[in-house]
Each structure stands twice: as C-alpha cells, then as structure tokens.
N, C-alpha and C positions, 0 to 999 in steps of 0.2 A: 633599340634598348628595351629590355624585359621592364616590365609596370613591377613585377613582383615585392615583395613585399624587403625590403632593403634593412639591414641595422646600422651599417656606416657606409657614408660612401665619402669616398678619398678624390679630391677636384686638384688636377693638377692643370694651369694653361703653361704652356708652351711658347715662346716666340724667338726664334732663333736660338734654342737651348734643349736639339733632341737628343745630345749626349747626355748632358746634365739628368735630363727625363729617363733617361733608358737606366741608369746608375740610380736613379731615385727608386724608382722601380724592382731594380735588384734586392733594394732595402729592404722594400716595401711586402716581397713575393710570402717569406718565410710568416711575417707579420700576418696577414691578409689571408694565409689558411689558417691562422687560429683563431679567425674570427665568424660566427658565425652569420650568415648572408655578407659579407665585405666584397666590395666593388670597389674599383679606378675607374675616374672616365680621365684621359689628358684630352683636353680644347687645345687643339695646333693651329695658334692663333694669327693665321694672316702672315705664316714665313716664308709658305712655298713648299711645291710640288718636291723637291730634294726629303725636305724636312718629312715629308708624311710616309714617304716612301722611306725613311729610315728607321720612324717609327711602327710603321706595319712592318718592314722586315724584321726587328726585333721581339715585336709582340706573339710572331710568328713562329721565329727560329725560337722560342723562349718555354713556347706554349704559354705565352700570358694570358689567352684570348677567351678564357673562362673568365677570370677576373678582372679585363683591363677592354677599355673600351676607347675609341679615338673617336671624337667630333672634332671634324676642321670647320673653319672656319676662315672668312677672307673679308675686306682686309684688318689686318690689326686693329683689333678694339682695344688696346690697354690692358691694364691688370684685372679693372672691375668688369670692363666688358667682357673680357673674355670668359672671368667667372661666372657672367652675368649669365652667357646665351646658353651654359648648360643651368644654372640654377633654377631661371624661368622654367625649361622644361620640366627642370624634376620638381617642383612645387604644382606641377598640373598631373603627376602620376598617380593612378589611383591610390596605390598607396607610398607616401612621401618616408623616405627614409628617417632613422629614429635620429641620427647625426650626418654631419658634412663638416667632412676635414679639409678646409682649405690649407692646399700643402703645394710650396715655391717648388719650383723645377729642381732650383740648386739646394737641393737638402737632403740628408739621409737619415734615415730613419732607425735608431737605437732597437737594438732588441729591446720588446717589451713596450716601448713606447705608447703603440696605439692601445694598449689595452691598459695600461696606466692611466691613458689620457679620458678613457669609459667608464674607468675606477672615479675616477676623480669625477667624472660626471654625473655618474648614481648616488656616488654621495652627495652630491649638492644639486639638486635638483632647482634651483632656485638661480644657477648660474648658466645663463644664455650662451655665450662665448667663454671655453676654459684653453688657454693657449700652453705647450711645454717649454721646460728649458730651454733655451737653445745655445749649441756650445760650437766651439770650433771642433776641428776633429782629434785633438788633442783633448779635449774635454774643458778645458777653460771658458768658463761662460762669458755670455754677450748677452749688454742689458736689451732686455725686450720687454719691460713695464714701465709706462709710464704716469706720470699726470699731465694734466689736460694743457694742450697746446691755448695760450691765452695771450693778449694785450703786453698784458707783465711780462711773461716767459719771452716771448721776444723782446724786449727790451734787456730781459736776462743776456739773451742771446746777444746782442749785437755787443751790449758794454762785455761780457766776460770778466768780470772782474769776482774777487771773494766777495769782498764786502755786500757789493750788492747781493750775489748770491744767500747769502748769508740774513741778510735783512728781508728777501722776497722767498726765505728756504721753503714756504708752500705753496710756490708757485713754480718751482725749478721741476720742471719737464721729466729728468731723469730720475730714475728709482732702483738704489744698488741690488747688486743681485741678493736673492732671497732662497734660501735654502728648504724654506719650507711655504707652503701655499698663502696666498696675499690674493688682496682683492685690488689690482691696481685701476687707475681710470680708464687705461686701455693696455692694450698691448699690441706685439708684433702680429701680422696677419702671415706670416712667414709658416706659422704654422698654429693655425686656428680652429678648431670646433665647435659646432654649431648644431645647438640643438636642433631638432626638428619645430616645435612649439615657437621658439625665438624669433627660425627664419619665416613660420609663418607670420608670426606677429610684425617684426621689424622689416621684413621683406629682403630685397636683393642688396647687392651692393650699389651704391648711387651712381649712375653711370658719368655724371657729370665729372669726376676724376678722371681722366685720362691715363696717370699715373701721378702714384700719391697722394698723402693725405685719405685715402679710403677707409681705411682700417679705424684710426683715430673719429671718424666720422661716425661706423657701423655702431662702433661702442657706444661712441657717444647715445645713438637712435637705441642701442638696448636698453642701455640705463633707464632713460628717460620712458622707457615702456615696461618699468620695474623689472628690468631683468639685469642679473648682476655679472660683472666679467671677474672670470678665477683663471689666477696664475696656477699653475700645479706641475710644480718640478719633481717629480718625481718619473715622468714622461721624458725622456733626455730625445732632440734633435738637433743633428751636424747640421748648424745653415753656413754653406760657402759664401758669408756675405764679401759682397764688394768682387767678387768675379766679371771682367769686362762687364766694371758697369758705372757707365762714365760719368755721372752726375754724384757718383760718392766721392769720386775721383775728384771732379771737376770741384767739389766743395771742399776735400782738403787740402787740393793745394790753392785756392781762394780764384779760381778760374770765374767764367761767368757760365753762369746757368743755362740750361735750353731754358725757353718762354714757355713750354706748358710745364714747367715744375710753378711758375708763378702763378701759372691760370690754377690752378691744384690749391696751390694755398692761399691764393684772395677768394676761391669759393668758397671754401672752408673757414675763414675767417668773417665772411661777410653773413653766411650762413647761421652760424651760432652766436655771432656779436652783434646783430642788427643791423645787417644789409651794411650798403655801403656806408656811413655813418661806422660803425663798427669796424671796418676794415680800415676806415679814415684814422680813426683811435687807434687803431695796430700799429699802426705804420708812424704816424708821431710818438707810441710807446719804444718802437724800434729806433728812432730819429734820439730818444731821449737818450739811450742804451749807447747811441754811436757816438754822441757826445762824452760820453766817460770814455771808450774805447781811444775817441781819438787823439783827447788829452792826455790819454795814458803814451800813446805812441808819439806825441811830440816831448813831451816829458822826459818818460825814458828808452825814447829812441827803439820802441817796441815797433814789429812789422804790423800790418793789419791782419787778421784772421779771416774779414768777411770775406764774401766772393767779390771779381767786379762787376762795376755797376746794381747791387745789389741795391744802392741807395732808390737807384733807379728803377729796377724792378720789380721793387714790391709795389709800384702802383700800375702793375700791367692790368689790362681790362678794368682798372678801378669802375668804371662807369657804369660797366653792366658785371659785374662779378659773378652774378651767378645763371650765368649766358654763356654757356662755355664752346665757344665756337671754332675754338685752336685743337687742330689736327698735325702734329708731324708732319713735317715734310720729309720725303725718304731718305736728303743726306742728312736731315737733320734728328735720322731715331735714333729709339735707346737700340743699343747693340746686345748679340746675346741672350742673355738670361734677364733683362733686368725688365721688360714690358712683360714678360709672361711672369716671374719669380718673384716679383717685389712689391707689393702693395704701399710700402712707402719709404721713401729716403729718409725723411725727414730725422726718422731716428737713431740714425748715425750721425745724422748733422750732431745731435745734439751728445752721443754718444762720447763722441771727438772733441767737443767741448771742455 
C-alpha cells in the first residue's frame, strides 16, 4: 500500500459478505473519482480462499485496482479487529490520511454522499466522528443516534413500558430521526467518519469487542478527549440492516443470544460504570425493569419481549468483564454480513423497542 499522502480512505472489512462488498463498491466507484486522493482498502476478514478470490476477480474485471485495495486477513477478528489490523497500519504511514470512513459491507452509497459527509466535516471541525443518514433503499430512515447505553436505559429496556419511558425520557437510548444536523452521544458505526486528529488522539477501535457495543464505546473515548460526534443527514446511505444476521433475528423474535453478544456488553458496561461493581448495578437496574415487564404480562396476559435466558446472561464473565476471552466457535458464528458489516446490534435492539 502507497504511504502517499491520502484525503479519505473508505475501510470496509468483509466476513462472509463479498457480494454485499462488490455492490458496495459499485456505489462507491462514481463517488471515489470525485474525490480527490480517495482510496478503498476491504480487510477479508478470516472467510476464506473462495471469498478473496471473488473479491480480486472483481476488483480486476472492474478495473477497481487504482482505488481499491484488499488486506486479508485470518482468522476472524470481529468487527473491531478487523478494522483494527488495517487502521494500526495506516496510523504508522508517513503520511496518515485527513478522514476514514468506516463503511459496513451491506450498504450503499447515495450519490453525493461522501462529499457531503467532508462538507459536513470542514464545517465543524471540532466534530471527531460525523456519521450519515441511513435509510433503507426506499429512503425511509433508520434511527442511527443515540444516547448513551446506561444502568437506567436497561432497565428502560427490560420493563418497556410508557410510563417508565416517559419518567426516565433522558435516559431512553433512542433518538428520532432528525432532518437536520444534531449532536447525538453516539451513533451508528455503519457508516462513520473519522477525522485524522481524533483517530490519532482516541486511537483504534477497542479490540476487546468481538462484536458490538464498539461504536458506542469509540464515541464515548472521543468525547471524553473533547472531541464531539455530528450526525449530518444530508449525506444519505442504504444500510441493508438485518441481512442474514442472526442475533437481530434472534432478538426479535425473543430467541437466546450467542454468548459473545454478552461478553460485548458486560465489557462495556463494566468499563464505563465502575468495573464489576458497575455491571453489578446494570444488571439489578435491568432485574428492576423485568419486574414491571413481568407484572405487566401476568396482568394482562402480555408475551414476554426479552430474549431467553436473558435473565441469565447478563451475568456472563461477571467476574472478569473486562477479560474478554470468548472467541466464537465456527458453528457458533455470525453468518454473512454481520462480523465484518455491523459494529453493533444493540441498536436495533433498542430500535425495535
């Protein structure tokens, strides 16, 4: 990969999702010559000999091979690692690119977009991570701002009820969509921008994510380094959320989780609430939350919403939380698009809500 001197570079990883990649790509071609130095690199993260070989025969028959560049990589690091093991490189190039658009495999890229999303960046120089709309491919939006995943917020979550909502309304996770630029406490990492200055400052993404929970994390470490996250819809991207990707699945129809969605969110919990003590307090704020829930369903004969054994597994790894020693097992990964595409579930959980 050339050192030279970069204005954007577009990180897309890949994990079992080289159609999705190659179609993102086609979005991406018309975009990426009106920019001037713009690069692709896709990380083909840990899927297999098929997968690279579908993606060089396309970069090839495409002539992508100015602007698009493939690092494989073995085996499956997750979402953050994957972004991780090109990021590390390019923060050692002599000279570090001005932006990095973290961009999910399943998405497609609006005309005009990326140069909206530069728009929006020059104006606000003060905003570390600026993220776009993101809509389905009909244009209907999907919330992608929120506030900060907290104690309260799950306990929002487990009870579902108004009332509570209503009495904890600055603590409720979701934030409707917005037509015009907002500064929420994070957003989607679906499709994310990142200054050059920020990622020196705030560094990579945490690898201790496997998958999920990253994004919400990143933001968080900008903030706290004065640097502020801007929504800016005037950027529009189609994200194919929820494409064979079984833990959105598995959460609406109240199935049980894999175990590293939990390792994902007791490190994130224990992380920003005070260690295990912190995570302790989560998880009784959630226990208080099921307790409305489940009076509501013997009452009036309401189904339950959570997932199974949810009760249960929010106290996975309690002990060491932020030890994250859980690696998928091969029958037990994300399929598809959703380790290379999705930085975090959590925000359809609460979407769906």
């Amino acid at each position: 990969m050339s050192q030279e001197r970069t204005q954007l570079l577009v990180l897309i990883v890949c994990y079992r999702a080289a159609d999705l990649v190659i179609d993102c790509l086609r979005s991406l071609e018309s975009e990426i010559a009106g920019i001037e130095d713009g690069r692709v690199i896709v990380c083909e993260n840990g899927t297999g000999e098929a997968s690279v070989n579908l993606l060089e025969g396309a970069i090839s028959e495409h002539g992508w091979g100015d602007w698009v560049s493939l690092r494989v990589i073995s085996p499956n690091r997750g979402f953050a690692g994957g972004n991780n093991a090109v990021l590390r490189d390019v923060l050692q190039w002599e000279s570090v690119p001005e932006f990095v658009l973290l961009l999910n495999s399943d998405t497609i890229v609006r005309p005009g977009a990326l140069q909206a999303l530069l728009v929006g960046a020059r104006e606000h120089p003060e905003a570390g991570v600026i993220g776009a709309r993101l809509e389905w491919p009909d244009g209907e939006g999907q919330l992608s701002c929120f506030r900060w995943l907290s104690p309260i917020s799950e306990m929002l979550s487990s009870a579902r009820t108004g009332l509570l909502t209503k009495m904890f309304h600055q603590w409720e996770v979701r934030i409707p969509l917005s037509d015009v630029p907002m500064e929420p406490g994070w957003l989607s990492f679906a499709c994310a921008l990142i200054r050059r200055e920020a990622l020196e400052e705030v560094g990579v993404l945490d690898d201790g994510y496997y998958l999920y929970f990253d994004d919400v994390d990143y933001c968080r470490r900008a903030w706290e380094k004065g640097w502020r996250v801007l929504y800016w819809p005037a950027a529009h991207v189609v994200h194919l959320r929820g494409r064979s990707n079984p833990v959105k699945a598995m959460t609406k129809e109240g199935k049980r989780r894999p175990k590293y969605y939990y390792f994902c969110r007791n490190r994130y919990f224990a992380k920003f609430y005070g260690g295990r003590w912190g995570l302790w307090k989560t998880n009784v704020h959630w226990y208080l939350g099921r307790v409305v829930s489940l009076l509501r369903e013997i009452v009036r004969n309401k189904e339950p919403h959570l997932c199974e054994y949810e009760w249960l597994d929010i106290w996975t790894n309690f002990r060491d939380p932020m030890n994250y020693a859980h690696v998928p097992k091969q029958q037990d990964e994300v399929s598809d698009d959703e380790a290379g595409a999705d930085g975090n579930g959590v925000k359809d959980e609460h979407a769906a809500a």
